[in-house]
C-alpha positions as CSV (number, residue, x, y, z in Angstrom):
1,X,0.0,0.0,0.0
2,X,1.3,3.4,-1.4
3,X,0.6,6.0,1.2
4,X,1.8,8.9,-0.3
5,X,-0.3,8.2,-3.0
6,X,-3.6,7.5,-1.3
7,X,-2.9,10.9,0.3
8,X,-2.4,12.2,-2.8
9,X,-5.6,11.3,-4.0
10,X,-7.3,12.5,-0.9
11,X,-5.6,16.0,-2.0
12,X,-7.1,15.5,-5.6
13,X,-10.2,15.0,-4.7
14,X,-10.2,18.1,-2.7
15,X,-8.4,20.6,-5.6
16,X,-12.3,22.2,-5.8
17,X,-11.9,22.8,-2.0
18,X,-8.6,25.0,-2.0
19,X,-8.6,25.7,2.0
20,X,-9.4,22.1,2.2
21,X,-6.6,20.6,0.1
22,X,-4.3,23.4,1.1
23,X,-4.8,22.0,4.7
24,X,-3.9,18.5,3.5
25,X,-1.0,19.8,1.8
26,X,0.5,21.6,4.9
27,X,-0.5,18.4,7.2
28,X,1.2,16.3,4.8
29,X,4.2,18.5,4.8
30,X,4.0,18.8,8.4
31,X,4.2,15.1,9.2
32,X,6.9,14.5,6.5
33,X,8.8,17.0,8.1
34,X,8.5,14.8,12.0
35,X,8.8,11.5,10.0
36,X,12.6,12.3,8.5
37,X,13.8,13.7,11.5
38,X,12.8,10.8,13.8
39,X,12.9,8.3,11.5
40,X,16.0,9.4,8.8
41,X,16.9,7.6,5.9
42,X,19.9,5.0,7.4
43,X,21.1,4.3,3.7
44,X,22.4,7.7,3.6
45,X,25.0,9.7,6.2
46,X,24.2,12.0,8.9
47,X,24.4,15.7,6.6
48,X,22.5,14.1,3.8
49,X,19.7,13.2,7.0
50,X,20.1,16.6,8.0
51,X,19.6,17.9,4.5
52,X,16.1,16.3,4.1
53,X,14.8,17.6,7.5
54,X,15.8,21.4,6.6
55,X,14.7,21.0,3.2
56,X,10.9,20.0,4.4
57,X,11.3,22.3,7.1
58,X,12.0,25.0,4.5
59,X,9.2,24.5,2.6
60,X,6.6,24.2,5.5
61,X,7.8,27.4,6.8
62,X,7.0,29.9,4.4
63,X,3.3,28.0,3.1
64,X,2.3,28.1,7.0
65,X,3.6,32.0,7.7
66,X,2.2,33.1,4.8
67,X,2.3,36.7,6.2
68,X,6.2,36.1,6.9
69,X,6.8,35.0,3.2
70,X,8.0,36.0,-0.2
71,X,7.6,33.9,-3.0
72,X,11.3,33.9,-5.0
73,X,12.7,32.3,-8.1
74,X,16.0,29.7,-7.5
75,X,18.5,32.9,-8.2
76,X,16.8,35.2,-6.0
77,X,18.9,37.7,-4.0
78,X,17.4,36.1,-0.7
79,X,20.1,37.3,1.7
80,X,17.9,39.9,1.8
81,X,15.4,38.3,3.4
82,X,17.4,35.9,5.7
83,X,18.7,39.2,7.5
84,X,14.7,40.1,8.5
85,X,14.0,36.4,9.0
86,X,11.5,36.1,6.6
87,X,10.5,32.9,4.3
88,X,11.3,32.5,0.9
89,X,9.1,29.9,-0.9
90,X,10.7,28.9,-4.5
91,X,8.8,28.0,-7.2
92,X,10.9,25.3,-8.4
93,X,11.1,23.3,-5.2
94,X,7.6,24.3,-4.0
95,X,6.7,22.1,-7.8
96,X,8.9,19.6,-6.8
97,X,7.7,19.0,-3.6
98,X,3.8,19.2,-5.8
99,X,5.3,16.4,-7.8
100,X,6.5,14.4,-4.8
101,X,2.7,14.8,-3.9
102,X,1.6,13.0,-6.9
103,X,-0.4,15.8,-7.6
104,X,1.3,17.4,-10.7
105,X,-0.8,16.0,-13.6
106,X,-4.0,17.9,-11.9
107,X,-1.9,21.0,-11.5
108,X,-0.3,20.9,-14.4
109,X,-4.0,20.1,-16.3
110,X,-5.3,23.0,-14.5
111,X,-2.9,25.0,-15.7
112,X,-2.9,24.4,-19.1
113,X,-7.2,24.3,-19.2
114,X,-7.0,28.2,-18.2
115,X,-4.7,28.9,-21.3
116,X,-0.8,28.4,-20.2
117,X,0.7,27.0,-23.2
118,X,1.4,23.0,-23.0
119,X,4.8,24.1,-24.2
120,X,6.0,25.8,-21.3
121,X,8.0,24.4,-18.1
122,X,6.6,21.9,-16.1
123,X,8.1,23.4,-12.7
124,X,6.2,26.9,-13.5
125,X,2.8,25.4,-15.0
126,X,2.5,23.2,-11.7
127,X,3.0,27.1,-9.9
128,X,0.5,28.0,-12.1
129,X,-1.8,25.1,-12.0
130,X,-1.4,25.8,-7.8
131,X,-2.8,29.5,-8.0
132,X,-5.3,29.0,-10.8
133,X,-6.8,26.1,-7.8
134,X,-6.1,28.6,-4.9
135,X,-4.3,26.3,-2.8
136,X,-1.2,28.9,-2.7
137,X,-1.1,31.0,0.6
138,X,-0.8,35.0,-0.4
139,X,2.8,35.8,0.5
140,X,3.7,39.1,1.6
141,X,5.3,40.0,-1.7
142,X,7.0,38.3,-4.5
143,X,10.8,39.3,-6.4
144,X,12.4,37.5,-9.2
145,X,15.2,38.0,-11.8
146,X,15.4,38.1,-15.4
147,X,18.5,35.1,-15.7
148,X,18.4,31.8,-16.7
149,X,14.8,31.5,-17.2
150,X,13.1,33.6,-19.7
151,X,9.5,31.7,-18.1
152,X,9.9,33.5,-14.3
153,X,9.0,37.1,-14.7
154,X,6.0,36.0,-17.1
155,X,5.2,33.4,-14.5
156,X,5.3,35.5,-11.0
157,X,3.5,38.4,-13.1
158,X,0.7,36.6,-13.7
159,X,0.1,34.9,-10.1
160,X,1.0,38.9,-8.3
161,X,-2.0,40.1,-10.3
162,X,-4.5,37.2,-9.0
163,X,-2.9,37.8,-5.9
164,X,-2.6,41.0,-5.8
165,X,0.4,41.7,-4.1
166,X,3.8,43.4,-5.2
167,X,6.1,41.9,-7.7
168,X,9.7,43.5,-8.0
169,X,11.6,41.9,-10.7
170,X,15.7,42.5,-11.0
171,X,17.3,43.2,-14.4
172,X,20.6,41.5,-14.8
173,X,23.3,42.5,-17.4
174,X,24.2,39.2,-19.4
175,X,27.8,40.8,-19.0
176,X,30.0,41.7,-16.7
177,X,31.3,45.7,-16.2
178,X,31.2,48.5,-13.3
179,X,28.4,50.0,-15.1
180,X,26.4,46.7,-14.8
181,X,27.5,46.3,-11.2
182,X,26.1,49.7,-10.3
183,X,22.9,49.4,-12.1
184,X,22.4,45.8,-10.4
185,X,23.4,47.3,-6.9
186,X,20.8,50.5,-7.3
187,X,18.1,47.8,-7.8
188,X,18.7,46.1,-4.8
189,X,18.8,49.0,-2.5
190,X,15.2,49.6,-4.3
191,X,14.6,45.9,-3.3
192,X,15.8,47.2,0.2
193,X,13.5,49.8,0.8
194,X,10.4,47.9,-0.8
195,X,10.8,45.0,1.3
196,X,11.3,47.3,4.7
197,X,8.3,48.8,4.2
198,X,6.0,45.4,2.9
199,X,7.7,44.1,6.3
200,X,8.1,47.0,8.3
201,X,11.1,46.0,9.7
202,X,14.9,47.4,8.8
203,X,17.6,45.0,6.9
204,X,20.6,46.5,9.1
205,X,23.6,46.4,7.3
206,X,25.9,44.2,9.8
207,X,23.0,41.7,9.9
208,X,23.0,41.3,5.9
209,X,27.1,41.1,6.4
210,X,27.0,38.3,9.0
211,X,24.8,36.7,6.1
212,X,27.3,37.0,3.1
213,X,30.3,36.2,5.8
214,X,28.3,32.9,6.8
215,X,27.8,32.2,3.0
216,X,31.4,33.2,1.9
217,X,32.3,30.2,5.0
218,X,29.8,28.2,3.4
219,X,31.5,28.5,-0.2
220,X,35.0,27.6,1.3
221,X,33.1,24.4,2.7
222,X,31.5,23.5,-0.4
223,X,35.2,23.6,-2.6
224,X,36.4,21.8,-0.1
225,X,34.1,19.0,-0.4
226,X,34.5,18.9,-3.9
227,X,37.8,18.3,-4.0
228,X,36.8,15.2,-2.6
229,X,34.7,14.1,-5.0
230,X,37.2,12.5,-7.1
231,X,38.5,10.2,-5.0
232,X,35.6,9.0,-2.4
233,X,31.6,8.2,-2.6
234,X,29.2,9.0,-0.4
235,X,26.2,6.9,-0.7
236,X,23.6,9.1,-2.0
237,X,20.1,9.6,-4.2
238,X,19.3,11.9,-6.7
239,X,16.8,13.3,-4.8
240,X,19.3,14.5,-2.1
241,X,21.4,16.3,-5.0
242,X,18.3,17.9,-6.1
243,X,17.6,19.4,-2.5
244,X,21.2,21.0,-2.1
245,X,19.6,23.6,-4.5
246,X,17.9,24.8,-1.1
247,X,21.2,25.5,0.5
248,X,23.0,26.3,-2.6
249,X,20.8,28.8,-3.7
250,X,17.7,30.1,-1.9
251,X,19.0,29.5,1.6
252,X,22.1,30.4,1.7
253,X,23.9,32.5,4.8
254,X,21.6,30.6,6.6
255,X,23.0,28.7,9.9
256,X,21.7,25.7,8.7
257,X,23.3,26.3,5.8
258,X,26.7,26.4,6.8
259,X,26.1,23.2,9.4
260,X,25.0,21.2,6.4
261,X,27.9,21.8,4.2
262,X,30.3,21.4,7.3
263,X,28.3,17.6,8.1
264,X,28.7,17.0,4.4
265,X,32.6,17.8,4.1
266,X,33.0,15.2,7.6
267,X,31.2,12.9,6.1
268,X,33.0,12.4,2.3
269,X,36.6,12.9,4.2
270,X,35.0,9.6,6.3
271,X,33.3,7.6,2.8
272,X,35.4,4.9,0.7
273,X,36.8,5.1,-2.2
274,X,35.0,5.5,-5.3
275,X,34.4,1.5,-6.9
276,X,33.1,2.3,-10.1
277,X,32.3,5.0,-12.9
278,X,30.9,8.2,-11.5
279,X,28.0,10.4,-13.1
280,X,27.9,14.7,-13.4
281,X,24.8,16.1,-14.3
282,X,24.4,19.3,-16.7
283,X,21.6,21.6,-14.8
284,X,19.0,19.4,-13.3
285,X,18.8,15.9,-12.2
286,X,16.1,13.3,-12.7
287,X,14.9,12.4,-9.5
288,X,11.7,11.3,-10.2
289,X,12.4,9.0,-13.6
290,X,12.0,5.6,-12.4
291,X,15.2,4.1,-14.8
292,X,17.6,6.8,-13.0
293,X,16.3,5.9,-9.7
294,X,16.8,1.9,-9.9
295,X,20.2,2.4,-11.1
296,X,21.6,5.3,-9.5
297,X,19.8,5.9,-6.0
298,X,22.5,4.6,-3.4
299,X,24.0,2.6,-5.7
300,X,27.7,1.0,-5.3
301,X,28.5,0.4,-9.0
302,X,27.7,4.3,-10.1
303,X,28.4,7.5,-8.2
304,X,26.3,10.2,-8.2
305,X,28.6,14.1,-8.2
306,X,25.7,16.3,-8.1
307,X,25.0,18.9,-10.9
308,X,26.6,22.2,-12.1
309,X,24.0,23.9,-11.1
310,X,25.0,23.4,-7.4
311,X,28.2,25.0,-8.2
312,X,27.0,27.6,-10.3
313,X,29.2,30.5,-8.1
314,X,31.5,29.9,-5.1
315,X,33.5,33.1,-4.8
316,X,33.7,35.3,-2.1
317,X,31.4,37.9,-1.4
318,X,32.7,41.8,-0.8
319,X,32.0,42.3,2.7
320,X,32.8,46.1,2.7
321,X,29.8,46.9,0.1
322,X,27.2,43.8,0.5
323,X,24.7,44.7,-2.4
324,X,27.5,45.8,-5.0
325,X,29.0,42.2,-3.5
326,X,25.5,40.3,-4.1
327,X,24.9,42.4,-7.8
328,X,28.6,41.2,-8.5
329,X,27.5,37.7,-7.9
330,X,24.2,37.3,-9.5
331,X,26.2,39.3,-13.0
332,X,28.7,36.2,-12.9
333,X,26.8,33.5,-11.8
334,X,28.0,30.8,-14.6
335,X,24.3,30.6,-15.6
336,X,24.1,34.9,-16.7
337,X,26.0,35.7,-20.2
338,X,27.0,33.4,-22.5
339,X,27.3,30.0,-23.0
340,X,30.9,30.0,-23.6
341,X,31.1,31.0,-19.5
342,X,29.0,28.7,-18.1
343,X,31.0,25.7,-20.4
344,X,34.5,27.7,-18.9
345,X,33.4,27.0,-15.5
346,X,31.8,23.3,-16.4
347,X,35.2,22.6,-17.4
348,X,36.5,23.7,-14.4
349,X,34.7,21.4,-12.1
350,X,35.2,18.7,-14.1
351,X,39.0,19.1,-13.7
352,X,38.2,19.2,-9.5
353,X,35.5,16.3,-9.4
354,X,36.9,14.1,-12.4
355,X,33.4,12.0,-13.5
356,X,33.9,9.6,-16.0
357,X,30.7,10.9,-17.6
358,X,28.3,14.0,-18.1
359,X,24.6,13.3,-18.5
360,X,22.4,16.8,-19.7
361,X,18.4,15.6,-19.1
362,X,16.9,18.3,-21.0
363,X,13.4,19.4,-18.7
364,X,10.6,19.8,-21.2
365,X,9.7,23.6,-22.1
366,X,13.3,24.6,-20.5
367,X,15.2,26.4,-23.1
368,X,18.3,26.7,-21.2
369,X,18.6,22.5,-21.2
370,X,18.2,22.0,-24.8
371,X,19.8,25.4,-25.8
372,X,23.8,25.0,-25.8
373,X,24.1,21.3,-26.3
374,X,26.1,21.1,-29.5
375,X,28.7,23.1,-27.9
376,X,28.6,21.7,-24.7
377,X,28.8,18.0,-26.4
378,X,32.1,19.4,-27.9
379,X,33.7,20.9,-25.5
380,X,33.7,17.6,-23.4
381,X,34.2,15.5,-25.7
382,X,37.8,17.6,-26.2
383,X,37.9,16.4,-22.6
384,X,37.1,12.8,-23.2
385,X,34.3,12.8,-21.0
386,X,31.3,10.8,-22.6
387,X,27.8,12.3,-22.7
388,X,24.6,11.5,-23.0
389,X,21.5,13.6,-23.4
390,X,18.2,12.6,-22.4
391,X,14.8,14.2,-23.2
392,X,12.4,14.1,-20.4
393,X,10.7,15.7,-17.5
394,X,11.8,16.3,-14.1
395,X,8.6,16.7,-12.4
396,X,5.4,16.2,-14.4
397,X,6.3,12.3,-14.9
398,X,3.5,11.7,-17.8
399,X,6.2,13.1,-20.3
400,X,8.8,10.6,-19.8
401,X,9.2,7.6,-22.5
402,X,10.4,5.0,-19.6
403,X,11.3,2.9,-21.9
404,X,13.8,4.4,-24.8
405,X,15.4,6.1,-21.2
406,X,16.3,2.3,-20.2
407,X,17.4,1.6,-23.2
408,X,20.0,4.4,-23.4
409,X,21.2,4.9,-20.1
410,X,21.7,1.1,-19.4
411,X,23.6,1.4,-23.1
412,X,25.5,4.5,-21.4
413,X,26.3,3.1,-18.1
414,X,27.7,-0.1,-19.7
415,X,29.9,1.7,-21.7
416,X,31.3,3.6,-19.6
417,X,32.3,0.5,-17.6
418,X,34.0,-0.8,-20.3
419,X,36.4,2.6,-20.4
């Protein structure tokens, strides 16, 4: 018997009901959150535990204080908001966790039935599909940025109208000058003063430092660990990779933050050696796709390295000035400008981590998977580093072909055996 699912049925039944299945959602959420803490995953070590209680924690929070919250995009600026101790919900992971619901076909169906094209992502029609059924709590406020996705200021413009609450959406450069810096930096001091007075409360300038220094200790942490990654193997799933985007994005600076990363460095300077052929993944990572699953999840013939998008920037953060140091980060994050950067710095962590192969799973309606693939395909082949790309979904499951993924990624995997 399938729990989650019979719950997830309860919540579809309900969709018509939205303070009905909304309360289902945040039980559900609730108990998931008590369930992994006293009862964690033993296949897995302690920070990797840690990591799925603060990651359900994370996205109870701001869905039960909705007054406390801000809806955000994955690249938000949301030291902002860690220095008031306010939520941030993120659209991605807030589909994600939909998806882990079983309840992203209705959403998704909704979404589409009140005229979102079937072409767009998944991750933002399940948002959608969420506020068309009214089973999103009304943050305070909402902010967003123009990178990588050309779907999230479309996306949070349309749910801020229904909503009605304030949408502030940051411009960034796609390259990198003083000019670009300042005009990043002015918009976040707007972001400043628009925030103080939706919260009424002051972001003091030594709290938002002790943020970035925390984050800046964080980012030491996290090259640290990779430089492990080469030689040792944690046992690990692919969902566990997909929830460091919490702490690698939306949450950093936080305390928890910095005490996962320092659990996760202890625990790969304390795993074995690495047995067999290890796995990078371009962007996102397939969680959900039942072939990935059975042969990757916590597997001793394949290693999982995580994603580039987990590393997308690790440098320090200026102190002295902390919003020209935040607009300096979000202008070179490897996932802003062009193409040729972000495969500069792919190279780059593929000379730290050495994988024996890439894998890109191109998301459905994602432009930046499917975009750059040629030259990405080139690139690492000058490296010798096989690749395989995969079409699919990474969270509306209805639009995977299970069976031509078998086919290739059992084909890939063996080959790379053979190298």
């Amino acid at each position: 018997m399938d729990v989650v699912k019979i719950y997830s049925n309860i919540i579809k039944s309900n969709l018509s009901k939205p303070k009905v299945a909304q309360g289902f959602l945040h039980t559900g959420l609730y108990l998931g959150e008590k369930f992994v803490k006293l009862f964690p995953n033993k296949r897995i070590p302690q920070s990797l535990q840690y990591l799925n209680w603060i990651c359900f924690q994370n996205i109870r929070k701001p869905l039960s204080n909705q007054e406390n919250s801000v809806w955000v995009n994955a690249f938000a600026p949301t030291e902002l908001l860690h220095a008031i101790d306010v939520y941030p919900l993120f659209i991605e992971a807030y589909s994600s966790f939909m998806s882990g619901f079983y309840i992203e076909d209705s959403l998704v169906d909704l979404a589409e039935t009140r005229g979102i094209a079937n072409t767009l992502c998944s991750f933002h029609k399940i948002f959608l599909g969420a506020g068309e059924a009214g089973i999103l709590p009304k943050p305070k406020m909402a902010f967003t940025t123009s990178m990588v996705c050309d779907a999230n200021i479309n996306t949070f413009r349309y749910l801020t109208n229904k909503y009605q609450v304030p949408l502030f959406a940051i411009d960034i450069p796609s390259k990198y000058s003083q000019e670009s810096v300042m005009y990043v930096k002015n918009q976040l001091l707007e972001l400043k003063e628009i925030i103080e007075d939706n919260f009424s409360r002051k972001i003091e300038l030594n709290k938002l430092r002790e943020i970035l220094q925390r984050e800046n200790q964080t980012n030491l942490l996290r090259k640290e660990y990779m430089s492990y990654l080469s030689k040792r193997a944690l046992p690990n799933a692919l969902v566990y990779e997909m929830y460091m985007m919490f702490t690698s994005h939306v949450f950093m600076g936080t305390e928890e933050t910095l005490r996962f990363y320092s659990l996760l460095l202890n625990d790969i300077k304390k795993a074995p050696p690495k047995t067999g052929p290890s796995l990078f993944f371009i962007q996102l990572l397939p969680f959900y796709e039942p072939n990935f699953k059975r042969l990757l999840d916590y597997s001793s013939d394949y290693h999982i390295l995580g994603c580039d998008l987990n590393y997308d920037y690790l440098e320090p953060i200026d102190l002295e000035d902390p919003y020209e140091g935040l607009a300096q980060k979000l202008i070179k994050n490897i996932y802003n400008g062009s193409f040729a950067n972000r495969i500069e710095s792919i190279s780059k962590i593929i000379e730290t981590i050495k994988p024996d192969g890439a894998i890109q799973f191109c998301h459905w309606g994602c432009k930046q998977s499917i975009g750059g693939i040629n030259l990405l395909k080139d690139a690492l082949e000058q490296k010798g580093i096989p690749f395989l790309v995969v079409d699919g979904d990474i969270v509306d499951k209805r639009n995977n072909q299970e069976g031509q993924i078998n086919t290739r990624l059992e084909a890939f995997l063996e080959m790379l055996e053979k190298i």
